[in-house]
N, C-alpha and C positions, 0 to 999 in steps of 0.2 A: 430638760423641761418636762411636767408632767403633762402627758396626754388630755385628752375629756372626756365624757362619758357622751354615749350615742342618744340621742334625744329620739322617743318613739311619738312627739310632736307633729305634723306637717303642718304648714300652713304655709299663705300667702303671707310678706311680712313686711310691719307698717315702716320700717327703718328706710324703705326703698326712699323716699323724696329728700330725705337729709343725705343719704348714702349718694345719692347723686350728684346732689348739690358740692359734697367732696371732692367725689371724684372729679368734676369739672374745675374747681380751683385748683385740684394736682394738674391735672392736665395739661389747662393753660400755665400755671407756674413751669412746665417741663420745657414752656417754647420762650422760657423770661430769662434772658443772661441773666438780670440783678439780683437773681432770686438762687438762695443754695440749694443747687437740687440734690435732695437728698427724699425726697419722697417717690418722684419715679421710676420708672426700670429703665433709667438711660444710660447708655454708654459715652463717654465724652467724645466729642465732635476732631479731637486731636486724635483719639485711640483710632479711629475708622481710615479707611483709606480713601478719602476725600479727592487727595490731587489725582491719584491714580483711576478714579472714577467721573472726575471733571474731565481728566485727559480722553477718554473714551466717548463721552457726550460731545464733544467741541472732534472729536474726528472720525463724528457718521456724515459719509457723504450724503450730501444733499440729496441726490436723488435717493438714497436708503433713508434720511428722514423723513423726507416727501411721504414715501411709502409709509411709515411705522406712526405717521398723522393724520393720513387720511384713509387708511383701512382699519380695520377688524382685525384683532389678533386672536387666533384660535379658542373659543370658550375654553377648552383645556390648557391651552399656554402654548409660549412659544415652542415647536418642536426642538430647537436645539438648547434652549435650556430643559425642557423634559430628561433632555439626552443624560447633560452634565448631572441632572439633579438623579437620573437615575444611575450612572456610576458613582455619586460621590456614594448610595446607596447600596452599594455592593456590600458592606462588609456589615451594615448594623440591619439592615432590612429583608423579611425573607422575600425571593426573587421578584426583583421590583421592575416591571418594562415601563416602556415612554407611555405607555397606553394606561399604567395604571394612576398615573399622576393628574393631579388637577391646579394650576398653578393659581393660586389668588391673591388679595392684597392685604398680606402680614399674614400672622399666624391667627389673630383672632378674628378674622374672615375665615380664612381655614378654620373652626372649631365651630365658630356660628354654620356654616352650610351642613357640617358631619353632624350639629346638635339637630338641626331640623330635617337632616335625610333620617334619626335612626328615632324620635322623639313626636309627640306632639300636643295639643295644651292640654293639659289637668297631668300628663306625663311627669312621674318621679325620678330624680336624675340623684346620684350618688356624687359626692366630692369630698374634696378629705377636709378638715377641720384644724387650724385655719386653712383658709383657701384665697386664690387669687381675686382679688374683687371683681373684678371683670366678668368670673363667672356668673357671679350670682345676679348679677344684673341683665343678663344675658338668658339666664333661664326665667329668671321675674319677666322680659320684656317678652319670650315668647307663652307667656302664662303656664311657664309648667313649675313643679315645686322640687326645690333643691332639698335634700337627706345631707345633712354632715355626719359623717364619721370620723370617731377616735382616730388619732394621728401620730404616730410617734416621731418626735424630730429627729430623729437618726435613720431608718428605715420607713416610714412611710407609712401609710393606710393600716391600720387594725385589720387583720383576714377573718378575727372573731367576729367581729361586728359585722364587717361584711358578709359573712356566711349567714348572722342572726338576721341584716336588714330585708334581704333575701328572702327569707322566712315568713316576715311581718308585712312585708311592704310591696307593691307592687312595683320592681324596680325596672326601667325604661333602657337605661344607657348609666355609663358613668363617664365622668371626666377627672382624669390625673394626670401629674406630672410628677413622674415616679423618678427623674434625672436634675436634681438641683430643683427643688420645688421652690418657687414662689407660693409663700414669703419663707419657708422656712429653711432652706437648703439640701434637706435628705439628700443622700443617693440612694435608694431599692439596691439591695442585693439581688441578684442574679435570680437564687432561688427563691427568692419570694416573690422576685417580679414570675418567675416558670409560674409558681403554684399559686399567684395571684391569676393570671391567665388562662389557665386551665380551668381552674374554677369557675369563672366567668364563661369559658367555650362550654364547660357541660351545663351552664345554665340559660346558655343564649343569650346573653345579655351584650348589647356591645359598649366598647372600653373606647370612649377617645382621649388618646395621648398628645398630650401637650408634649415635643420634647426641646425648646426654642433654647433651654442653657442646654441642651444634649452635648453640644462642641465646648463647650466652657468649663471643661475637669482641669481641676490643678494640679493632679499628678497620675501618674499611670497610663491608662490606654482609654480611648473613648470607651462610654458605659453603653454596656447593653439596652434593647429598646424593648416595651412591651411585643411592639408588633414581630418581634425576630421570634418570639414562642410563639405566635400565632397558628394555628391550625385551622382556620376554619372563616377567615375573615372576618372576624369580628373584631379587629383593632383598627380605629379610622386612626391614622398617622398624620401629623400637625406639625407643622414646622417651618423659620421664614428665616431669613437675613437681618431682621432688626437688629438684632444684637451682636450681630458680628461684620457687618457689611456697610449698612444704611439703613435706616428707620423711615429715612425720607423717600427712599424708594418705593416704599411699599411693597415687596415680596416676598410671598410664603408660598408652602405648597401643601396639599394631602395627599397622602395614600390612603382611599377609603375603605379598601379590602373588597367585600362582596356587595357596599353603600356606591361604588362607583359611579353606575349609571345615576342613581338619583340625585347624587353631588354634582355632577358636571349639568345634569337639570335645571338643579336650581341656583347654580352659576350663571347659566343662561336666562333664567326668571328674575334675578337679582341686578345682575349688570353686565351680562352680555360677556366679557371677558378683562381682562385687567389691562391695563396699558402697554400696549407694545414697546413703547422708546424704554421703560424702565429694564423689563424683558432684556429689552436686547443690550443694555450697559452691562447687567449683570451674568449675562451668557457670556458676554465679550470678556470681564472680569474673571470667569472662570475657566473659559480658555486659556488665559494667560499664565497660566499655573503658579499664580505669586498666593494662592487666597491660603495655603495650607502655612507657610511661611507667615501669615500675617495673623493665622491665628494663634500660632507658638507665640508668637512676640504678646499677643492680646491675652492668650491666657497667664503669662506671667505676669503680666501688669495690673489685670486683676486680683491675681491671688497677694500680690502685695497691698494693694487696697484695701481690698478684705482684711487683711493683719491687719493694715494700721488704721482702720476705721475699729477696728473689734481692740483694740490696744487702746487706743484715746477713749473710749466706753469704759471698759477696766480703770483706766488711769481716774476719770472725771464723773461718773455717776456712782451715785450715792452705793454704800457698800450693800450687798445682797442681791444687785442687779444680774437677770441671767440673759447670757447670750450664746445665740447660739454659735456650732461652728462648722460650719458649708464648706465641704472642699469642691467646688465648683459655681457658677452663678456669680451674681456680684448681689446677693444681698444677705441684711443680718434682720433675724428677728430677737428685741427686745424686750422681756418681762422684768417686769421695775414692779416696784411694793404695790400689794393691793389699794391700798389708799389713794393711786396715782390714777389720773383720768386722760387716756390719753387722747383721747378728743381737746381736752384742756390745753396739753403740751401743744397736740395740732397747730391751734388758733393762735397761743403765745410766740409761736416758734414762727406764724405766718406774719403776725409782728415786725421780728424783727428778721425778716428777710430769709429765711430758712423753711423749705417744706420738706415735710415728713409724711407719712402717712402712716393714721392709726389704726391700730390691730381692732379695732370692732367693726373695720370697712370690711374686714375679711373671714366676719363669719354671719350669717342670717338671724343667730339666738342673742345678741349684744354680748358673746365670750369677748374674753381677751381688750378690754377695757384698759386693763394697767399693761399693752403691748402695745410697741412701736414696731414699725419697719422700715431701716435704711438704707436706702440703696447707695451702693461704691462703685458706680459707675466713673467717676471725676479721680482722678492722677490726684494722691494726698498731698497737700498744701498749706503752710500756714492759717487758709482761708476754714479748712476744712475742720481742723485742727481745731480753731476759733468758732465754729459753728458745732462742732460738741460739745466745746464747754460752756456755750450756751445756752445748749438744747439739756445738759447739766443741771445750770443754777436751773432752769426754768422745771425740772425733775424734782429739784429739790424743795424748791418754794411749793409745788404739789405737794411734798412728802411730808412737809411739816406740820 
């Protein structure tokens, strides 16, 4: 898929009240059985380990519930999940103690608190092009103004544009997901995440990484993370259990580098600390040493998904359709003929019981108009199978 070109444009941008209004139909569509979810970042409610995490909630003694509902759990998070989250971090993070962690609720808590410790309003933030929507709604609401940069789907970020935006523009922080990007799937090569990072240390700028599919590679060994080239603290480190554990838990965590104290701050100005009972499922959970076993089993389930979601697209839309192809993550990004509107598809598709989400939620300049984004979260199915080739004709009736 071809890149785009870096827009030397800023501004505040008027798409925000429609762009919302989307996002809020995806959302709520992501908590609707009757609805095909194929527009959120969800993992199916079978893939997670459910019973094994009920069992743990039904056997906190009482008096340990007692406690974990009527105190205060540490504004930095529970000490023994600090513990686990900092050995699971042994081998991708440079030396990470309990003290450097900040535990909060999901990952995009994590990235809101490291955008407001390193950021602040009329503040220019960098993001790759397309980008996760979440972002950009997230920098509109603390009134600072997002830069899109060229992107390539295979590697990630343009380091030219980067170096030029650098130049031109007074840059603040950036926010990537150099490990399985949403929506496109990259992985970052090694050395261009080194020489992305460096580059950034000699110009002070800080980098927050998203890395939430980081455990979700389809083959080989976990990928390297921005923060493990770090010298200098300037990588605030993002990352939760949604996608691999519980979404309905709500836990993430940061590593904010040299941002630490002002994150664990406005943790405390925000909401004091995150709920102890979730905390303590999840510490219990990885005690039990089943979570690395559950994620073999999770990443092959995926990578089948992704086939045959990316196969039923080949088989049933119109010929010329390009998609991409992510060896990690569970999602696919869709460019279909100029002609095609995919806000259009959106609305058709919400119809007939199918949600997508379209590629102009994920950029601030209205690009990527004729893109879609599907997430393969859901075990392939007749059902699913049937919800492409509807999502198909409905391509095609566009294309005509």
């Amino acid at each position: 898929m071809p890149t785009q070109t870096v827009s030397k444009n800023i501004k505040t941008f008027r798409y925000i009240q429609l762009s919302t209004a989307l996002e809020g139909a995806i959302v709520e569509a992501m908590g609707d059985r009757q609805i095909l979810q194929l527009g959120g970042s969800v993992v199916a409610p079978g893939l997670l380990p459910h019973k094994e995490l009920n069992r743990l909630v039904k056997s906190i003694p009482s008096k340990k519930l007692t406690e974990l509902m009527t105190m205060y759990e540490n504004p930095s998070g529970n000490l023994m999940l600090r513990r686990q989250l900092a050995q699971r971090s042994i081998d991708i993070l440079q030396e990470t103690g309990i003290e450097d962690i900040v535990v909060t609720s999901g990952c995009i808590e994590a990235v809101s608190l490291c955008l407001q410790a390193v950021a602040n309003p009329g503040d220019t933030i960098i993001v790759e092009s397309p980008t996760y929507p979440w972002f950009l709604q997230m920098i509109e609401a603390f009134n600072m103004l997002a830069l899109e940069l060229p992107t390539d789907p295979s590697t990630g970020i343009d380091l030219k544009s980067l170096e030029t935006a650098t130049q031109t523009h007074q840059i603040k922080a950036a926010i990537l997901v150099p490990n399985f990007h949403n929506p496109l799937g990259f992985l970052m090569p090694d050395k261009k995440k080194k020489r992305l990072v460096t580059f950034m240390n000699e110009k002070k700028i800080p980098i927050i990484e998203n890395d939430i599919h980081g455990d979700l590679y389809f083959t080989g060994q976990r990928p390297s993370t921005l923060q493990s080239f770090d010298k200098t603290g300037m990588v605030l480190y993002c990352n939760s259990f949604s996608k691999t554990l519980s979404p309905g838990l709500r836990i993430g965590w940061t590593v904010p580098g040299s941002f630490l104290d002002r994150v664990r701050q406005l943790k405390i100005n925000t909401g004091i600390a995150s709920p102890g009972i979730t905390q303590h499922v999840v510490t219990e959970y990885l005690k039990g040493g089943s979570y690395e076993r559950h994620l073999r089993y999770l990443r092959t389930t995926l990578r089948n998904q992704v086939n045959g979601v990316a196969l039923s697209v080949a088989r049933h839309f119109p010929k010329g359709t390009r998609i991409t192809a992510p060896r990690g993550g569970l999602m696919l990004w869709i460019e279909m003929d100029g002609k095609v509107d995919g806000l259009k598809v959106f609305h058709a598709a919400m119809e007939r019981g199918i949600s997508i989400l379209p590629g102009s939620m994920c950029s601030s300049t209205r690009q990527y108009n004729n893109c879609i984004r599907i997430s393969c979260g859901f075990p392939w199915d007749e059902k699913i199978e049937n919800g492409i080739k509807a999502l198909a004709e409905i391509v095609a009736i566009e294309n005509s």
